[in-house]
C-alpha positions as CSV (number, residue, x, y, z in Angstrom):
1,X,-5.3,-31.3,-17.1
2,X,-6.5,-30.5,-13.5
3,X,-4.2,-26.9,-12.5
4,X,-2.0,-28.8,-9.7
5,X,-1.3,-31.1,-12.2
6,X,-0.1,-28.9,-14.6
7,X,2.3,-27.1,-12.3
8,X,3.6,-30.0,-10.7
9,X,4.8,-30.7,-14.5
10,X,5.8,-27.1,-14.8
11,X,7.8,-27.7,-11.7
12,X,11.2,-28.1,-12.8
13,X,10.8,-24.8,-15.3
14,X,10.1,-22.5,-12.4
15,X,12.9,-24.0,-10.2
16,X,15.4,-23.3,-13.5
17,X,14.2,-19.5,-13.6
18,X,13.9,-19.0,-9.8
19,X,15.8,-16.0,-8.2
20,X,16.5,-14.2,-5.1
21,X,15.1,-11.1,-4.6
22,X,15.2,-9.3,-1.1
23,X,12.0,-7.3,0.1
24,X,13.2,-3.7,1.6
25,X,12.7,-3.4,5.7
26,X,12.1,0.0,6.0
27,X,11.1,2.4,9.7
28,X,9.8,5.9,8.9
29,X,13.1,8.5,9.8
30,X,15.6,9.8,8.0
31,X,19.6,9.5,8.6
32,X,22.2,11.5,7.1
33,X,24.8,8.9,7.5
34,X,25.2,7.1,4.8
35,X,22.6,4.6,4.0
36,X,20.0,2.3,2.2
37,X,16.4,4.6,2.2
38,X,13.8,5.4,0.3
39,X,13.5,9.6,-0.2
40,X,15.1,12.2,2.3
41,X,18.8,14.0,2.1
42,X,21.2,12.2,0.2
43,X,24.5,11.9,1.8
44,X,26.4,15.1,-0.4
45,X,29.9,15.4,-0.2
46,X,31.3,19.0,1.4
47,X,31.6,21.4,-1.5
48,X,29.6,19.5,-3.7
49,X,25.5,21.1,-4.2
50,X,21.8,19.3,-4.2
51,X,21.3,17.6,-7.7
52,X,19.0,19.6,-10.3
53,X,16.9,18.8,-13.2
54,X,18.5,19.4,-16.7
55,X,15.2,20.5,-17.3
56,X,13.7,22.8,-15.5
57,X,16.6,23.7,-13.5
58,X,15.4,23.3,-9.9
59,X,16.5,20.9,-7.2
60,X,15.5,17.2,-8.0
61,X,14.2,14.7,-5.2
62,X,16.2,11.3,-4.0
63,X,14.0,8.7,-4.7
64,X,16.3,5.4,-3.1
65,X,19.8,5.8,-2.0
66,X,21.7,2.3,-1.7
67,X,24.6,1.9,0.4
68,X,25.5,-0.9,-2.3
69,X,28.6,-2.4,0.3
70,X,25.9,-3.4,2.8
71,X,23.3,-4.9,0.6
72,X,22.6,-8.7,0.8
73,X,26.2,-11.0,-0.3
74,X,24.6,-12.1,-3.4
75,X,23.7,-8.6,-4.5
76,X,26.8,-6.8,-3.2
77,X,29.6,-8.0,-6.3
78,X,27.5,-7.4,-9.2
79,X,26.2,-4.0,-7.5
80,X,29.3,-2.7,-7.0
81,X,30.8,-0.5,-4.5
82,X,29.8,3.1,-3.0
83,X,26.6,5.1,-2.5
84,X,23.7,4.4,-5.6
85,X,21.6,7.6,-5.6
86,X,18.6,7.8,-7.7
87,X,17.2,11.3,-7.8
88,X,13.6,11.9,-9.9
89,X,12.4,15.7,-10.4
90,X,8.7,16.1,-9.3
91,X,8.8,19.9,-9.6
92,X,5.7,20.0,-11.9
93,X,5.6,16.8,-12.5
94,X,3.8,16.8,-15.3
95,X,5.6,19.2,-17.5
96,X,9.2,17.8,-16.9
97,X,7.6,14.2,-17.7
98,X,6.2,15.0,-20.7
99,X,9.5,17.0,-22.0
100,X,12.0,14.5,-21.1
101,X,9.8,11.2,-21.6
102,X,10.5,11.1,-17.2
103,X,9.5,7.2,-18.0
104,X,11.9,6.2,-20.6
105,X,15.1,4.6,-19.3
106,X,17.8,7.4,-20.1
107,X,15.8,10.8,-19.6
108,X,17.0,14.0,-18.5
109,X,14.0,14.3,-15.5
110,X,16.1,11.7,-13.3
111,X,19.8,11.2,-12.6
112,X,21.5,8.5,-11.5
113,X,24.8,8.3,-9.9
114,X,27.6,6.2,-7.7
115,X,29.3,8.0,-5.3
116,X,32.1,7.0,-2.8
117,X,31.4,8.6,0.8
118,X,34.6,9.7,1.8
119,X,35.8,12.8,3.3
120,X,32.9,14.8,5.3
121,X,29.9,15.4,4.2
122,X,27.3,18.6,4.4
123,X,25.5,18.8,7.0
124,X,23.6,21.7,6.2
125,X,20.7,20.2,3.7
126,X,17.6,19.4,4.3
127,X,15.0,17.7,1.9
128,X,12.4,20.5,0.6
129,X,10.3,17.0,-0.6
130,X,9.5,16.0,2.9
131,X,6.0,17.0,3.5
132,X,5.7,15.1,-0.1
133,X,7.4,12.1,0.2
134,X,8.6,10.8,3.5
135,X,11.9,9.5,4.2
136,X,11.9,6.2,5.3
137,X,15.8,4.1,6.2
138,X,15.8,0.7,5.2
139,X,16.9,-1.6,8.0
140,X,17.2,-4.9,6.8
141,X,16.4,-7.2,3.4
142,X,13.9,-10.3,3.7
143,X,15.1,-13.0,1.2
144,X,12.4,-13.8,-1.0
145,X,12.1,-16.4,-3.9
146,X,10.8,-14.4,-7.4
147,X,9.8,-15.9,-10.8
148,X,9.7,-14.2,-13.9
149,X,7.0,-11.8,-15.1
150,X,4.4,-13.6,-17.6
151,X,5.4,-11.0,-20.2
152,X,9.3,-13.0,-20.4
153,X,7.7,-16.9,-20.8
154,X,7.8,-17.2,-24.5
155,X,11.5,-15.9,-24.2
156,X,12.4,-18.6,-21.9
157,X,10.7,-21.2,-23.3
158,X,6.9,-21.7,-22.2
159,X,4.6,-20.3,-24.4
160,X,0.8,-19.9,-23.4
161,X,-1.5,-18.8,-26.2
162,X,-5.0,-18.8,-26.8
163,X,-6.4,-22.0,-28.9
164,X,-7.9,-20.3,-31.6
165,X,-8.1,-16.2,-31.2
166,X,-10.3,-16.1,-34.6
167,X,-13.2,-17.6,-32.7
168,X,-13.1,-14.3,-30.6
169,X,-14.4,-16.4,-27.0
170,X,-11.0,-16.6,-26.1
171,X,-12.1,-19.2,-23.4
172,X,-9.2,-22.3,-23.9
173,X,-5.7,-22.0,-23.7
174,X,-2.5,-23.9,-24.8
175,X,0.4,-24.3,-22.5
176,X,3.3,-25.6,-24.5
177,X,6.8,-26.0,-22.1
178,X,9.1,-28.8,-24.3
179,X,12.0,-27.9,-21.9
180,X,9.7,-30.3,-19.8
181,X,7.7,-32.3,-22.5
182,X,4.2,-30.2,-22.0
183,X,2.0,-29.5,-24.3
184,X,-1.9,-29.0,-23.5
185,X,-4.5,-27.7,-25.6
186,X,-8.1,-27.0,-24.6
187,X,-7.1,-25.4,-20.6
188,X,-9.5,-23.3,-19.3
189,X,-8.7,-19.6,-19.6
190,X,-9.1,-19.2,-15.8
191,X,-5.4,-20.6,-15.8
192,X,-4.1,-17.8,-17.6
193,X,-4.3,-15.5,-14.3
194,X,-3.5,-18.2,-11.8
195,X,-1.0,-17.0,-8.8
196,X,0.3,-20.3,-9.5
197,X,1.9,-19.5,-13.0
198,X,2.1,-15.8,-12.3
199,X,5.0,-16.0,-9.3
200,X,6.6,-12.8,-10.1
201,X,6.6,-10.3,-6.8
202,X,5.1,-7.2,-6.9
203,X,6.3,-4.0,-4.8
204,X,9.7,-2.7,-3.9
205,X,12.0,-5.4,-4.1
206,X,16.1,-6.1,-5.1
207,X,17.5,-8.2,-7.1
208,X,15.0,-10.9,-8.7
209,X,12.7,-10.7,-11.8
210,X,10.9,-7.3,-12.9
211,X,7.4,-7.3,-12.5
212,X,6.3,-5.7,-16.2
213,X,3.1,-3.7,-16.3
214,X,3.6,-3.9,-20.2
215,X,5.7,-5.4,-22.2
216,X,9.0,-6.3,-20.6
217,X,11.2,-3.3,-21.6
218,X,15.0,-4.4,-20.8
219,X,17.0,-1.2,-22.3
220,X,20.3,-1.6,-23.5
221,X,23.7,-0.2,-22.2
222,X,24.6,2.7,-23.8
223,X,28.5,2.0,-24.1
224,X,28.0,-1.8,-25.1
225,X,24.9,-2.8,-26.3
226,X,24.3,-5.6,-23.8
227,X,20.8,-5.9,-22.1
228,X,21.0,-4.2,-18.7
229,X,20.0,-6.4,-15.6
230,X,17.6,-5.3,-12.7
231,X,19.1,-3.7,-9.3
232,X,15.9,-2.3,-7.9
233,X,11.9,-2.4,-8.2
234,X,10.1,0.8,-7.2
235,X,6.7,0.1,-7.0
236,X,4.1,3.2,-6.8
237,X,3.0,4.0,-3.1
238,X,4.8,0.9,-1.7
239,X,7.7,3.0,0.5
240,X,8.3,5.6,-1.7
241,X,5.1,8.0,-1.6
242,X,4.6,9.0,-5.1
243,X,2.5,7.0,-8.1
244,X,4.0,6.7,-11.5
245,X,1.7,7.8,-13.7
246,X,-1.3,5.5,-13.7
247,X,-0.3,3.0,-10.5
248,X,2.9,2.1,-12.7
249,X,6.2,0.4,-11.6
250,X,9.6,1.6,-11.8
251,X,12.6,-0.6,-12.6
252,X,16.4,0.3,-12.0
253,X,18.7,-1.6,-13.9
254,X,23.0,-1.6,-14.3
255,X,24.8,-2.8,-17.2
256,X,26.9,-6.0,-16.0
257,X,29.8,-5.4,-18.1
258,X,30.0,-1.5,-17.5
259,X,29.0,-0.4,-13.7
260,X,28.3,3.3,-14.3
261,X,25.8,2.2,-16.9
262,X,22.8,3.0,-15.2
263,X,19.3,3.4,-16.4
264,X,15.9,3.8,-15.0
265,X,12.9,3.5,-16.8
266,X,8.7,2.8,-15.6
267,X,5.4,1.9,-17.3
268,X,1.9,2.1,-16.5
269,X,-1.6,0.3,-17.3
C-alpha cells in the first residue's frame, strides 16, 4: 500500500485522537505583574520568601509561571484558577539531580505550586538566574492541532510492529488499525518514521499530546491513583534556556479529579 494511501485509511483514527494544543507566544522581558512566562521573578506574595530546594537549601529558579485564568477557554476549567508556578533548582545541577532523581515526576529538586495573587506583592526580588536563563512573558497562544506520540498507538488501538524481528533486517512493517479495518503486512520500514504517522508537536506547547522521548511515562496522582493529564510541555532550549539532561523534554501534568495534584517529570535519549 502506497503511504498516502495508507493515511487516507488511517484518516478517521487520527481525527478520533486529535487535540488542541496552543504553542506559547513569547517577547524577551520580564514583568512582575502577574503573568504567563517562561523564567524570571515569580509574582511572591508580601511576607512570603523566594522558594528553596529541599535539597541543597538555596533559592530554586521559576521555570514557567501560568496565569491559569487567562489561558486559552478550553484550557482554563480543567487548569483551574490562580498563579501555576513551576520552580526547578539548577544550583549544581548535577548533584541536586542525581540526589532527588530531578527527572522523576515527584522529586524534591522542583516544586510546584497554585497560588492566588491577592493582596500586594514584593517588589523587592529579583531573579539571581537571569544571566542563565532569560525571562521571557508569554503574550499570546497559537491554536495548534496535536496527535499522539508514536510511543501511545498500541494503547489506543493501532499497532505497528516489525514483520518478523527474528530475521534481524528489520526492513517491513505491519500496520494493523481494526478501529478502521487496516491491516497491512510487508510496508516498507521507511514508514515507520513518516511525519505523516508521527503528528505529535515538538517544543513548548499547552494542552495536547506529550511528545515522549522514551516510553510514555504518565505518573499517577498521589491522592487517587488516577493517571495525571498533561498541562504543559517544556521542551529543552525552546524558550526556557536550559537542556534537560541529554536534549530531553519536560512534561507538566495535574490530576483531573484533584487540582493540587501536580507533578513534573522529563526524559532524555
Amino acid at each position: 500500500m502506497e503511504l498516502d494511501a495508507l493515511l487516507q485509511r488511517l484518516g478517521p483514527w487520527f481525527d478520533r485522537h486529535r487535540r488542541r494544543a496552543w504553542r506559547p507566544i513569547t517577547e524577551a522581558g520580564d514583568s512582575l505583574m502577574p503573568c504567563s512566562k517562561f523564567s524570571g521573578t515569580p509574582w511572591v506574595p508580601e511576607g512570603a520568601d523566594w522558594p528553596r530546594c529541599r535539597h541543597c537549601g538555596e533559592p530554586i529558579a521559576l521555570f514557567l509561571q501560568l496565569d491559569l485564568d487567562q489561558l486559552p477557554e478550553r484550557m482554563a476549567g480543567p487548569a483551574g484558577s490562580g498563579l501555576l508556578q513551576f520552580f526547578y533548582c539548577v544550583n549544581g545541577t548535577q548533584e541536586c539531580e542525581q540526589a532527588c532523581e530531578g527527572w522523576s515526576h515527584f522529586s524534591e529538586a522542583h516544586l510546584i505550586r497554585v497560588i492566588r495573587p491577592e493582596g500586594p506583592a514584593r517588589d523587592d526580588l529579583a531573579s539571581r538566574f537571569e544571566a542563565t536563563l532569560p525571562s521571557r512573558v508569554i503574550t499570546g497562544w497559537e491554536p495548534i492541532d496535536d496527535y499522539p506520540h508514536a510511543e501511545e498507538f498500541a494503547s489506543l488501538g493501532l499497532s505497528i510492529r516489525f514483520d518478523d524481528p527474528s530475521s534481524r533486517t528489520y526492513d517491513r512493517i505491519t500496520i494493523e488499525c481494526p478501529d478502521v479495518g487496516l491491516f497491512e503486512s510487508g510496508l516498507p520500514v521507511a514508514y515507520w518514521n513518516d511525519p505523516g504517522l508521527n503528528r505529535c508537536v515538538p517544543g513548548d506547547k499547552l494542552g495536547g499530546w506529550p511528545f515522549w522521548i522514551q516510553s510514555a511515562e504518565y505518573p499517577n496522582c498521589l491522592t487517587c491513583g488516577r493517571r495525571m493529564e498533561p498541562v504543559f510541555q517544556i521542551d529543552s532550549e525552546d524558550n526556557l534556556a536550559f537542556m534537560f539532561g541529554d536534549v530531553g523534554c519536560g512534561h507538566l501534568t495535574r490530576c483531573p479529579d484533584h487540582p493540587d495534584m501536580l507533578a513534573f517529570g522529563w526524559a532524555c535519549s
